[in-house]
VOFI-396909 format. One record per atom (N, C-alpha, C, CB): atom name; chain; x, y, z. Coordinates in Angstrom, 3 decimals. Atoms other than C-alpha are relative to their C-alpha. Glycine has a CB too. Layout:
+----+----+----------+----------+----------+
: at : ch :        X :        Y :        Z :
+----+----+----------+----------+----------+
: CA :  A :        X :        Y :        Z :
...
+----+----+----------+----------+----------+
***
This chain:
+----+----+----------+----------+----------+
: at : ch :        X :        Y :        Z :
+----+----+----------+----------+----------+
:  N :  A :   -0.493 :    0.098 :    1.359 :
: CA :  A :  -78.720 :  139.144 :  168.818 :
:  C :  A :   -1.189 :    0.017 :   -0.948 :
: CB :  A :    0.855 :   -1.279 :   -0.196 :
:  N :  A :    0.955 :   -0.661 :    1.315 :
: CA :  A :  -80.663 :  139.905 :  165.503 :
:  C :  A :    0.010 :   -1.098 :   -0.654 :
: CB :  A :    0.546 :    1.340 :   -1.002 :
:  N :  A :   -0.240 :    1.256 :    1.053 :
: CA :  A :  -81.675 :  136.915 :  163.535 :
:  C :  A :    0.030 :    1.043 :   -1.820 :
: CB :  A :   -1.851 :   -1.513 :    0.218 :
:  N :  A :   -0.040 :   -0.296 :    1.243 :
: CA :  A :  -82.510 :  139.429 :  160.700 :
:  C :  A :    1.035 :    0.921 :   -0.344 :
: CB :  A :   -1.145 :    0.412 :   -0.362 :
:  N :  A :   -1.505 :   -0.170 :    0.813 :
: CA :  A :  -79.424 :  140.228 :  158.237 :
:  C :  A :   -0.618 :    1.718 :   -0.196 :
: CB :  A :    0.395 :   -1.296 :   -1.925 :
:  N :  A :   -0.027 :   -0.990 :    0.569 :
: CA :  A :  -79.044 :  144.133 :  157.509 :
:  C :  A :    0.678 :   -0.119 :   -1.338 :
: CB :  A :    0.460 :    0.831 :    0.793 :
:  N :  A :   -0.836 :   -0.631 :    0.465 :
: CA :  A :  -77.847 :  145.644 :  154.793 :
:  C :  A :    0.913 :    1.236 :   -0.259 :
: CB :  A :   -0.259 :   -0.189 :   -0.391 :
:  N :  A :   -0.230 :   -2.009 :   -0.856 :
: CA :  A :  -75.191 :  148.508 :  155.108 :
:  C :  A :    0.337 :    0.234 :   -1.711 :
: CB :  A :    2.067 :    0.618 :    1.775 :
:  N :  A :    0.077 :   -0.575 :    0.642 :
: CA :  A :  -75.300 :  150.853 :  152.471 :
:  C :  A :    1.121 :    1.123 :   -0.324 :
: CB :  A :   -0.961 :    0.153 :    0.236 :
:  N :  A :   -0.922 :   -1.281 :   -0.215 :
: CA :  A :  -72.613 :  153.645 :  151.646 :
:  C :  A :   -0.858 :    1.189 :   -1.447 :
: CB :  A :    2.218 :   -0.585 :   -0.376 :
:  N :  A :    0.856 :   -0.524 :    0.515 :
: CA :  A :  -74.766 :  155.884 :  149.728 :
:  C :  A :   -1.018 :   -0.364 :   -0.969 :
: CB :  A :    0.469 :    0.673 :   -0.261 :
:  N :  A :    0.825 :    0.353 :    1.218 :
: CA :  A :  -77.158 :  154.827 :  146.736 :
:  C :  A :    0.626 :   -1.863 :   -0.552 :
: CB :  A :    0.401 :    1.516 :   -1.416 :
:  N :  A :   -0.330 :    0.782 :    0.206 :
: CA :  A :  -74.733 :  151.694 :  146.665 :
:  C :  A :   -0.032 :   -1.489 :    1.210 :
: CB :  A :    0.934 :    0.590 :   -0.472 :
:  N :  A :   -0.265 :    1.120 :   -1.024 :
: CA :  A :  -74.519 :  148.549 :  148.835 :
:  C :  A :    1.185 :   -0.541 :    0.149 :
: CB :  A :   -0.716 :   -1.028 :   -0.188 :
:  N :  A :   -1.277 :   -0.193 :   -0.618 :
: CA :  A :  -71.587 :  147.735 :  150.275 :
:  C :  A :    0.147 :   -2.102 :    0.561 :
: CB :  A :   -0.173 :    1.611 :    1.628 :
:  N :  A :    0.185 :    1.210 :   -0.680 :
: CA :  A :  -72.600 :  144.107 :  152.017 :
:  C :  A :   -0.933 :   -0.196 :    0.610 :
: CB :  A :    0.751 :   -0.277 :    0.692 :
:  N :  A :    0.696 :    0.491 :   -0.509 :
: CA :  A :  -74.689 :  141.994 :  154.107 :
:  C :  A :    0.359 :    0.133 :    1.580 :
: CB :  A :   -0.098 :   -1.099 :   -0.613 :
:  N :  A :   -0.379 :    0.113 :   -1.181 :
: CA :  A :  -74.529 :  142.528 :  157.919 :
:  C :  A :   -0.986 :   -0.953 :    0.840 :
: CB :  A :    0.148 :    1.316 :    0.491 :
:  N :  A :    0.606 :    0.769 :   -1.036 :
: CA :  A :  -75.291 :  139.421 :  160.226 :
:  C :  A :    0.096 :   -0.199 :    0.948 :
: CB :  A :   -0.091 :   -0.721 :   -0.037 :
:  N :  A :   -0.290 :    0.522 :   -1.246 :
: CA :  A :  -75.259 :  138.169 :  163.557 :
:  C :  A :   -0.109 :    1.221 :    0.783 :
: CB :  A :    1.349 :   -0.744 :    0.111 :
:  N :  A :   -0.109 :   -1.225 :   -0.329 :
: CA :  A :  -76.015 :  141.915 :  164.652 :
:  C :  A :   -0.564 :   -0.063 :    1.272 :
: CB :  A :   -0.551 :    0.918 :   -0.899 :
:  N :  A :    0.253 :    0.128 :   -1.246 :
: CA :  A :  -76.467 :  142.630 :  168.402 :
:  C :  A :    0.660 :    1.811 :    0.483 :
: CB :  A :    0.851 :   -1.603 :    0.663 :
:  N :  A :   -0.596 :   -1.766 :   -0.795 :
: CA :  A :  -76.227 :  146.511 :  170.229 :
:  C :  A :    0.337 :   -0.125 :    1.465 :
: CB :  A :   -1.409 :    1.424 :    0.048 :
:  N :  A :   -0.091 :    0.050 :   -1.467 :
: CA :  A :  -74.455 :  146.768 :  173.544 :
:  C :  A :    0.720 :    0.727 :   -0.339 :
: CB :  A :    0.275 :   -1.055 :    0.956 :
:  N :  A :   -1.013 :   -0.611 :   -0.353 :
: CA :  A :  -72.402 :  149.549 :  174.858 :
:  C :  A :    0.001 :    1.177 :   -1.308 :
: CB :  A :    1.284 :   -1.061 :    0.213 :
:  N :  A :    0.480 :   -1.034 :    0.708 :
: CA :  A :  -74.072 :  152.357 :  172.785 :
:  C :  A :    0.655 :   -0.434 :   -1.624 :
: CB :  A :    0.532 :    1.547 :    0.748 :
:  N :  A :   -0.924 :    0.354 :    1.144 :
: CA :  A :  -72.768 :  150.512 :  169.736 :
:  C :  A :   -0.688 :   -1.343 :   -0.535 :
: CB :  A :    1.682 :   -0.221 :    0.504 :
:  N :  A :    0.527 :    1.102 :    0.576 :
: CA :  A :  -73.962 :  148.136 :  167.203 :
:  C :  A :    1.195 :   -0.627 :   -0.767 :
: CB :  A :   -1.229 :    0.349 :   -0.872 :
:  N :  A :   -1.399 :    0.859 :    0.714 :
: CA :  A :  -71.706 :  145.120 :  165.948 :
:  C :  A :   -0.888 :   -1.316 :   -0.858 :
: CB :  A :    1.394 :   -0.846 :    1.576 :
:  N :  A :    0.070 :    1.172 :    0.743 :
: CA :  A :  -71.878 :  142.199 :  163.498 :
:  C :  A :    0.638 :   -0.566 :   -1.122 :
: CB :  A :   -0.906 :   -0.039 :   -0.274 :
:  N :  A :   -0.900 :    0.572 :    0.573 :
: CA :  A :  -70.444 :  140.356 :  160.691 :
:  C :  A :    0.009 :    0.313 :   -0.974 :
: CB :  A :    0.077 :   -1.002 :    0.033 :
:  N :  A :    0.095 :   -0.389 :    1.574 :
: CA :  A :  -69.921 :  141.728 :  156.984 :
:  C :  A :    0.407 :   -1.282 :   -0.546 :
: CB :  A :    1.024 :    1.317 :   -0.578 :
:  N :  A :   -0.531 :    1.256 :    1.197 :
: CA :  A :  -70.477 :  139.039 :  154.372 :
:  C :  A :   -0.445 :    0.722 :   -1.254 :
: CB :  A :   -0.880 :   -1.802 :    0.101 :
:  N :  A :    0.063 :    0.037 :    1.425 :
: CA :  A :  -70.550 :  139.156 :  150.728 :
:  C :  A :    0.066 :    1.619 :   -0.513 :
: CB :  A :   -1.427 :   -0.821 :   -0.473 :
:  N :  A :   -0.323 :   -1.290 :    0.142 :
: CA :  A :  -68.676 :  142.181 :  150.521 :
:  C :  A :    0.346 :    0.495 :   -1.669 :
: CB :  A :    1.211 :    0.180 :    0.988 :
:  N :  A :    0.078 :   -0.260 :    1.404 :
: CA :  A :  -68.820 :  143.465 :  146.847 :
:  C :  A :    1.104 :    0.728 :    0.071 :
: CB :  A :   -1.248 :    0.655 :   -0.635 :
:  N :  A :   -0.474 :   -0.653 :    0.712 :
: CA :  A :  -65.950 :  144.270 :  145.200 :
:  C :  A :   -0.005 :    0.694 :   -0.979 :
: CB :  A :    0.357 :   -0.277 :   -0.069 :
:  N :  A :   -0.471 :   -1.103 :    1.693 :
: CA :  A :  -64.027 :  146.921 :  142.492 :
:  C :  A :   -1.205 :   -0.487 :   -0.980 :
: CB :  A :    2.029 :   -0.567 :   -1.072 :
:  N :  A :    0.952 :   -0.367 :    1.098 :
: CA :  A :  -66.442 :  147.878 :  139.946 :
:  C :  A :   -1.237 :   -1.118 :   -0.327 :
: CB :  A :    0.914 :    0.204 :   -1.333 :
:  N :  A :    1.516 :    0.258 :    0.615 :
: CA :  A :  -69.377 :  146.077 :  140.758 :
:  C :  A :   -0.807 :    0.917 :    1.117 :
: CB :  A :   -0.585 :   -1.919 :   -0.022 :
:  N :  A :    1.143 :   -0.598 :   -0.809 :
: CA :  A :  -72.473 :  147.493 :  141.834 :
:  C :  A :   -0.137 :    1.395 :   -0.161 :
: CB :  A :    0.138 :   -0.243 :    1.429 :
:  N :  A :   -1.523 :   -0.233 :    0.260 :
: CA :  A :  -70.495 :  150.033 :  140.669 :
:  C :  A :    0.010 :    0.526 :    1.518 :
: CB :  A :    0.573 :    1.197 :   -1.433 :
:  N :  A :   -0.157 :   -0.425 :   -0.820 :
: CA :  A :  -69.062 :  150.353 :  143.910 :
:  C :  A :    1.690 :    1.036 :    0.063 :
: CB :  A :   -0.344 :   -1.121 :    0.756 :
:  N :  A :   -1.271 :   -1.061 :    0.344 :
: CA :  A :  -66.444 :  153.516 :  143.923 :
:  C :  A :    1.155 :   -0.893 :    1.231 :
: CB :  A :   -0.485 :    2.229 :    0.514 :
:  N :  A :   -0.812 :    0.770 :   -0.514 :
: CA :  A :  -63.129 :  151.983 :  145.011 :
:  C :  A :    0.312 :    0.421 :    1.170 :
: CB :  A :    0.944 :   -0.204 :   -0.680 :
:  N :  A :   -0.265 :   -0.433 :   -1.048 :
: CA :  A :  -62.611 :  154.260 :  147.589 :
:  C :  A :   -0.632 :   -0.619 :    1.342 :
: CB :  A :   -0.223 :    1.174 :   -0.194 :
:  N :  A :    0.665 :    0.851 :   -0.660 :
: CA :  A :  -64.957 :  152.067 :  149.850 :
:  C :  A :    0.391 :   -0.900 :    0.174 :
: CB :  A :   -0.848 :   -0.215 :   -0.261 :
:  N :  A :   -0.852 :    1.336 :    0.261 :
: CA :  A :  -63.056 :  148.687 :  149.328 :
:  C :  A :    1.313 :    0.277 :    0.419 :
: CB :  A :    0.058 :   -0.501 :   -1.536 :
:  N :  A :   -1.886 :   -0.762 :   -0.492 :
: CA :  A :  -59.968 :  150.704 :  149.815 :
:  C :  A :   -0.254 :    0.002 :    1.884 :
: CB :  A :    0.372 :    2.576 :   -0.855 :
:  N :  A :    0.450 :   -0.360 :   -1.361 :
: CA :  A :  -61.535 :  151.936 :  153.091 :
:  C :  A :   -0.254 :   -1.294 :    0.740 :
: CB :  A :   -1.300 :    0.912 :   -0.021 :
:  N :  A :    0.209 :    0.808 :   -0.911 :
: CA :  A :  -62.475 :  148.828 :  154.376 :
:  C :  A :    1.741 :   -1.273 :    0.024 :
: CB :  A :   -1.724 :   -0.698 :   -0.470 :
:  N :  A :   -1.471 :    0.088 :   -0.069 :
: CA :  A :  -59.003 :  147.017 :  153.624 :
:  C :  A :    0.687 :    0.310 :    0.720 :
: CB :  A :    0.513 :    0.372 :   -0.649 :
:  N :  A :   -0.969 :   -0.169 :   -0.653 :
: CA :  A :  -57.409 :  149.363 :  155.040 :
:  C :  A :   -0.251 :    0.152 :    1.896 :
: CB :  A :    0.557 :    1.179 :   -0.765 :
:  N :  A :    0.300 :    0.091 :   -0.973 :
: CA :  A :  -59.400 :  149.331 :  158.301 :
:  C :  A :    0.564 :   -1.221 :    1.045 :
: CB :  A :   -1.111 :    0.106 :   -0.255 :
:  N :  A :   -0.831 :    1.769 :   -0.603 :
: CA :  A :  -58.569 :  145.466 :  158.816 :
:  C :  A :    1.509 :   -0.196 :    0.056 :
: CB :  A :   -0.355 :   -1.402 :   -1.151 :
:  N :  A :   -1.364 :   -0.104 :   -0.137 :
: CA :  A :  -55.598 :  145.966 :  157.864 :
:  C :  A :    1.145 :    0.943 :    0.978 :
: CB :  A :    0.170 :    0.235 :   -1.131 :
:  N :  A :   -0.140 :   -0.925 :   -1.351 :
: CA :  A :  -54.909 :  148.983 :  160.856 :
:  C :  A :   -0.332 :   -0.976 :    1.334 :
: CB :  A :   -1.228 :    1.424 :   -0.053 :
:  N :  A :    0.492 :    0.875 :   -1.453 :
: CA :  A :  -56.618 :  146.445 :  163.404 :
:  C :  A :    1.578 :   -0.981 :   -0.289 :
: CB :  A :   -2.111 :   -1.219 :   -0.105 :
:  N :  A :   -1.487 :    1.395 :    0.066 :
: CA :  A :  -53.929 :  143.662 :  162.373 :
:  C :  A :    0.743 :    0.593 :    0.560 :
: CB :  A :    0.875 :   -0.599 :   -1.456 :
:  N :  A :   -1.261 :   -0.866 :   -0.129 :
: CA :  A :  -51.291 :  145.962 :  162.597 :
:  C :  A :    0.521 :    0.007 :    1.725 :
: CB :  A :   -0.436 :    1.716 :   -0.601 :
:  N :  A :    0.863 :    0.308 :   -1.291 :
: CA :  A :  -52.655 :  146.162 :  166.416 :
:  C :  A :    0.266 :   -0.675 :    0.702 :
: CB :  A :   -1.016 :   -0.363 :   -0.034 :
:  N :  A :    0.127 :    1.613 :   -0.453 :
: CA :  A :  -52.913 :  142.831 :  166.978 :
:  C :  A :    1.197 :   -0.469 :    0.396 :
: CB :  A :   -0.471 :   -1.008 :   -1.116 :
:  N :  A :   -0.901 :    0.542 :   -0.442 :
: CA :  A :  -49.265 :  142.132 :  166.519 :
:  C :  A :    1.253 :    0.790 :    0.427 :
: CB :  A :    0.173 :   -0.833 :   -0.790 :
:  N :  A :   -0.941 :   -0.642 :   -0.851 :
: CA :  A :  -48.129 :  144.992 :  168.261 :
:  C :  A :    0.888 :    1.652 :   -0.510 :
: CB :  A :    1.065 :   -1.249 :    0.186 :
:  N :  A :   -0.536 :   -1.137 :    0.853 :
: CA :  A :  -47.101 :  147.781 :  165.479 :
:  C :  A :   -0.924 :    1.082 :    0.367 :
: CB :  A :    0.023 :   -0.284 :   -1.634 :
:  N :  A :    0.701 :   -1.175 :   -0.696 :
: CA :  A :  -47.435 :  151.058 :  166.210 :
:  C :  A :   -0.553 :    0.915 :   -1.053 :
: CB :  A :    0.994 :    0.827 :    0.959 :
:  N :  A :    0.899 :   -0.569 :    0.875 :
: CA :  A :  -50.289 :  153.133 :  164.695 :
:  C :  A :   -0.372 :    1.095 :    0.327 :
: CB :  A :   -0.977 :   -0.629 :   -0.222 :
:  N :  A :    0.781 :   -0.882 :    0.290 :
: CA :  A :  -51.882 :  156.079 :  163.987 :
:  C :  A :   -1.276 :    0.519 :    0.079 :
: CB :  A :    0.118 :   -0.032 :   -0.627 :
:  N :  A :    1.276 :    0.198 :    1.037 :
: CA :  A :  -55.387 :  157.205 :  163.858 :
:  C :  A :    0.288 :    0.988 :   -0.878 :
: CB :  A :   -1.578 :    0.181 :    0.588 :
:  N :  A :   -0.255 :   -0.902 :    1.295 :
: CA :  A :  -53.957 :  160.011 :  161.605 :
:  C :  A :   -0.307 :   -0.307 :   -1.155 :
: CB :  A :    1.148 :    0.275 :   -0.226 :
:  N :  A :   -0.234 :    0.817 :    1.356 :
: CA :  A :  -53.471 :  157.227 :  159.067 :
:  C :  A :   -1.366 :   -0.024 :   -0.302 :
: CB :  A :    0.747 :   -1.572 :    0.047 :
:  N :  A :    0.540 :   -0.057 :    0.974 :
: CA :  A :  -56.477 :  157.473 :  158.502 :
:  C :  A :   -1.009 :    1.488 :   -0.549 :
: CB :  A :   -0.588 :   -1.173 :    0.178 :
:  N :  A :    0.220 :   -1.945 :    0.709 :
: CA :  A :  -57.127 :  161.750 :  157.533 :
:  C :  A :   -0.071 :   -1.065 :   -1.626 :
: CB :  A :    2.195 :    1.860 :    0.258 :
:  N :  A :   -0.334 :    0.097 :    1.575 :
: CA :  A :  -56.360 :  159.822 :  153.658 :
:  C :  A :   -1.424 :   -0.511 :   -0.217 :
: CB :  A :    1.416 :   -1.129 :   -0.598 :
:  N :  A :    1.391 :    0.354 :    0.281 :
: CA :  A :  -60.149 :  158.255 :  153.714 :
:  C :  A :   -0.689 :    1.328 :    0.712 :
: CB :  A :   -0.489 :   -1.609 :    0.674 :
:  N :  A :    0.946 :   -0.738 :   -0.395 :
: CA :  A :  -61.798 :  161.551 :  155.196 :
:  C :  A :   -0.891 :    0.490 :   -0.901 :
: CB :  A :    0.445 :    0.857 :    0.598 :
:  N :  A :    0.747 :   -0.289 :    1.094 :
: CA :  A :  -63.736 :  161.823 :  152.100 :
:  C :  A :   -1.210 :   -1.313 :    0.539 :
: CB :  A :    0.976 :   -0.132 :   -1.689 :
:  N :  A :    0.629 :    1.071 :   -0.625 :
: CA :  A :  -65.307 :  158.191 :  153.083 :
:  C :  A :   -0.473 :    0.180 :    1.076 :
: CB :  A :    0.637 :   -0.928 :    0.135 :
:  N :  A :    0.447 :    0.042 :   -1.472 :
: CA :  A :  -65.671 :  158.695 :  156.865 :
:  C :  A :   -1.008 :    1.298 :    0.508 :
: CB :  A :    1.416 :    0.008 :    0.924 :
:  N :  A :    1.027 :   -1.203 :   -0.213 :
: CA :  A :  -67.213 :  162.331 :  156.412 :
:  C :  A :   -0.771 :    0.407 :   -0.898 :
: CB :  A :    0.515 :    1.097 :    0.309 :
:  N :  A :    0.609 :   -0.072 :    0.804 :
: CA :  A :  -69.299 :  161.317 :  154.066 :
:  C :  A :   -1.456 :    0.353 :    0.199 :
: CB :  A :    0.268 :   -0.903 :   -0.500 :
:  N :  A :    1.628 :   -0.226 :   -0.053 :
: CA :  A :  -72.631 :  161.373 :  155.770 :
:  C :  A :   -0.967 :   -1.471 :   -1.089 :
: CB :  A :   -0.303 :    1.985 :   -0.903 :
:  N :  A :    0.904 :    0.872 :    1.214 :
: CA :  A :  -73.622 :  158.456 :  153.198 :
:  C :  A :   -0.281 :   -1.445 :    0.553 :
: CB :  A :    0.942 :   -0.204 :   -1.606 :
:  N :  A :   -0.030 :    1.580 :   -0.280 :
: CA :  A :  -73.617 :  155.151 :  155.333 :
:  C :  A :   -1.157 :    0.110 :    0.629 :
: CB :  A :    1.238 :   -0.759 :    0.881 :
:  N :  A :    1.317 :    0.252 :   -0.611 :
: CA :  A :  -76.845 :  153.737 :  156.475 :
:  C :  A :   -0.437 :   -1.912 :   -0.174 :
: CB :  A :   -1.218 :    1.180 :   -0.961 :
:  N :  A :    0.249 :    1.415 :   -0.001 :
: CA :  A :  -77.944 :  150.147 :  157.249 :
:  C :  A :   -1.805 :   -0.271 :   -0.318 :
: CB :  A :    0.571 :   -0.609 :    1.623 :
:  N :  A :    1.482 :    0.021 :    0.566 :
: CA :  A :  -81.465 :  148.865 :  155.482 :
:  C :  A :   -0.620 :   -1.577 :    0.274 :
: CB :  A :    0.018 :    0.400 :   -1.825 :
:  N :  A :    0.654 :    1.568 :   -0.772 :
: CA :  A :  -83.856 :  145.935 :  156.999 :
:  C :  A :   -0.478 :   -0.548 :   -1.299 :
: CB :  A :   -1.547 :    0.115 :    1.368 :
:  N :  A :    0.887 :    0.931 :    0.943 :
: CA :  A :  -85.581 :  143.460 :  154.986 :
:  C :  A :   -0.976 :    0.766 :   -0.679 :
: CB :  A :   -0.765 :   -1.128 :    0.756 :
:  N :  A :    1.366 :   -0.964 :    0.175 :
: CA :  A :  -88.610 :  145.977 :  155.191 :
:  C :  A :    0.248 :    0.915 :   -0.399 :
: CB :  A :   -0.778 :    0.396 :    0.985 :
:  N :  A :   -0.739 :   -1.070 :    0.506 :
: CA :  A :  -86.917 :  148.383 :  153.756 :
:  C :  A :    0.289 :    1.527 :    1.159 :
: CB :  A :   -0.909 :    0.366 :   -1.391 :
:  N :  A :   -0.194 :   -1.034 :   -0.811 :
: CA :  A :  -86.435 :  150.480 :  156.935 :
:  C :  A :    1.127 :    0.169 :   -0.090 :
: CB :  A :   -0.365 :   -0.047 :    1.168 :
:  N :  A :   -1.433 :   -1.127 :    0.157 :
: CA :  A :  -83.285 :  153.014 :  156.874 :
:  C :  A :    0.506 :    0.517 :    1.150 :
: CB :  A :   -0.262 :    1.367 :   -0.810 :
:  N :  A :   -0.537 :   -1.158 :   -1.313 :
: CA :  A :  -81.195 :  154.043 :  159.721 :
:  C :  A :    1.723 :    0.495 :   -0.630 :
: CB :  A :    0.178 :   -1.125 :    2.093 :
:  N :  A :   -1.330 :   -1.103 :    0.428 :
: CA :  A :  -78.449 :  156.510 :  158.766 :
:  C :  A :    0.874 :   -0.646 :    1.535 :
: CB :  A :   -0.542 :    2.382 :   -0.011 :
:  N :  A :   -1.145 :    0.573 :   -1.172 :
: CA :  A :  -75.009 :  155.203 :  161.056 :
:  C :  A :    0.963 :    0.905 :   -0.309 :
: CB :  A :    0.645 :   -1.678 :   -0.092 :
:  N :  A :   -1.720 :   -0.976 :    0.250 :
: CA :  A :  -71.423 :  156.856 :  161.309 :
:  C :  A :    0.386 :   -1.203 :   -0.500 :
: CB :  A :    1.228 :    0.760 :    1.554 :
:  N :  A :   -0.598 :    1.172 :    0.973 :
: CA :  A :  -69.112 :  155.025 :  159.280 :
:  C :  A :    0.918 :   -1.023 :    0.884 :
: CB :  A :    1.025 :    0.714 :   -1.301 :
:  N :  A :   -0.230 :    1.103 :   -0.662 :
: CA :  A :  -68.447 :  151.997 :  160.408 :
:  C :  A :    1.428 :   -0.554 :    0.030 :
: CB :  A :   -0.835 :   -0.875 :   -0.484 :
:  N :  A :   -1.617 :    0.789 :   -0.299 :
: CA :  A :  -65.312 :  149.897 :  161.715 :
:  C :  A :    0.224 :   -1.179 :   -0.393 :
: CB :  A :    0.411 :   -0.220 :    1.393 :
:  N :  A :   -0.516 :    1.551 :    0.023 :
: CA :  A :  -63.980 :  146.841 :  160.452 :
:  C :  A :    1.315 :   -0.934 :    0.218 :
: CB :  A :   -0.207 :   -0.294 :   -1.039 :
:  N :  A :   -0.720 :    1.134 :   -0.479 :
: CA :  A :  -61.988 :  144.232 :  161.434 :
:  C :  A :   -0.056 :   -1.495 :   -0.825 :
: CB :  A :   -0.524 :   -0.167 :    1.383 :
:  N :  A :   -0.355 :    1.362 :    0.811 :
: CA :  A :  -60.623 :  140.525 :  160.208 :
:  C :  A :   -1.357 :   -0.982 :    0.443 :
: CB :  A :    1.751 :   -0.794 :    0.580 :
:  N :  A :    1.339 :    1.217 :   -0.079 :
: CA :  A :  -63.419 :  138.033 :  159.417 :
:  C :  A :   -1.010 :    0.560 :    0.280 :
: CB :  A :    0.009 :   -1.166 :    1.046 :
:  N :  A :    0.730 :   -0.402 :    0.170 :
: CA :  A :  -65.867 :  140.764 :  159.058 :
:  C :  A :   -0.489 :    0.836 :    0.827 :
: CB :  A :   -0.427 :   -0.623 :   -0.301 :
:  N :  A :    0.578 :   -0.776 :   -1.425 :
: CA :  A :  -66.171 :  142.002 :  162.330 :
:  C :  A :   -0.456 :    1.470 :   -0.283 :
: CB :  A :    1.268 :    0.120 :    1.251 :
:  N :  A :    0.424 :   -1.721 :    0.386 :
: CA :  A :  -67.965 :  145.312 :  161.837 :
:  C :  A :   -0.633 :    0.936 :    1.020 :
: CB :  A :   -1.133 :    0.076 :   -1.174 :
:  N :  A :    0.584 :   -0.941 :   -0.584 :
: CA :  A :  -68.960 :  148.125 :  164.036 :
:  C :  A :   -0.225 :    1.275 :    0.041 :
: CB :  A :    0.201 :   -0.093 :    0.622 :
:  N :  A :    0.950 :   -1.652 :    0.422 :
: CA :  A :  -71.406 :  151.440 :  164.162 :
:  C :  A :   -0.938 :    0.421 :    0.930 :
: CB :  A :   -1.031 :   -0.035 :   -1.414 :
:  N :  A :    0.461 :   -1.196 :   -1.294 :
: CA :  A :  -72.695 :  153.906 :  165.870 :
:  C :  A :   -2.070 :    0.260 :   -0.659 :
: CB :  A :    1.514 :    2.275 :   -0.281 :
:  N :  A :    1.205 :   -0.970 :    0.431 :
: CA :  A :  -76.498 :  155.486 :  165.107 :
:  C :  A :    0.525 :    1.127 :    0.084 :
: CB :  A :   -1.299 :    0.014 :    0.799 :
:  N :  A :   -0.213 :   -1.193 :    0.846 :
: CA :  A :  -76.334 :  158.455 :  163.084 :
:  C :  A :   -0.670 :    0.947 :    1.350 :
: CB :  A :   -0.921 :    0.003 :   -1.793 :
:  N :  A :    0.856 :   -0.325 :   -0.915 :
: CA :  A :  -77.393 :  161.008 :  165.774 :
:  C :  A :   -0.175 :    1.865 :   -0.936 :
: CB :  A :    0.780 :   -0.263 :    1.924 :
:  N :  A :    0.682 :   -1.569 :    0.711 :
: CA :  A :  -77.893 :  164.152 :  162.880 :
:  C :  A :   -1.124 :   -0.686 :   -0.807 :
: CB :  A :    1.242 :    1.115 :   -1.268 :
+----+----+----------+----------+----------+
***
């Protein structure tokens, strides 16, 4: 596990704080806090939307309703954006695929491999 906090980025904007970060199973996971909402930062809503509705697809999940990943073609503007990237303290940059979230922050991402 990672004592030091990322931050993930969705293009020129920040998005949140990622902690508790740890990579296993070709995959990096950890916890989104202080997730900035509608019109600050200015963060375009479509991002807030996107992550909403991610948690809100896992729930769905959880108690058994049946899903889609179709549902989500309506964010392919977000997901094939090319714009997400997580940034260290030191200001190092790694470009990721767009990430997954889940209830109570749970977040997970891939390394960008273009």
């Amino acid at each position: 596990m990672s004592n030091r906090p990322l931050q993930l980025w969705c293009g020129p904007r920040l998005v949140g704080m990622l902690v508790e970060c740890y990579y296993t199973d070709f995959n990096w996971y950890g916890t989104l806090t202080g997730v900035l909402k509608r019109g600050e930062n200015p963060l375009p809503d479509r991002v807030p939307d996107f992550i909403e509705f991610c948690i809100a697809w896992h729930d769905r999940i959880e108690v058994g309703e049946n899903v889609e990943a179709t549902q989500f073609d309506q964010y392919s503007d977000v997901i094939e954006s090319g714009q997400w990237m997580t940034k260290t303290e030191d200001g190092t940059v790694q470009k990721i695929e767009t990430p997954i979230f889940w209830s109570a922050g749970e977040t997970c991402w891939r390394v960008s491999e273009s």
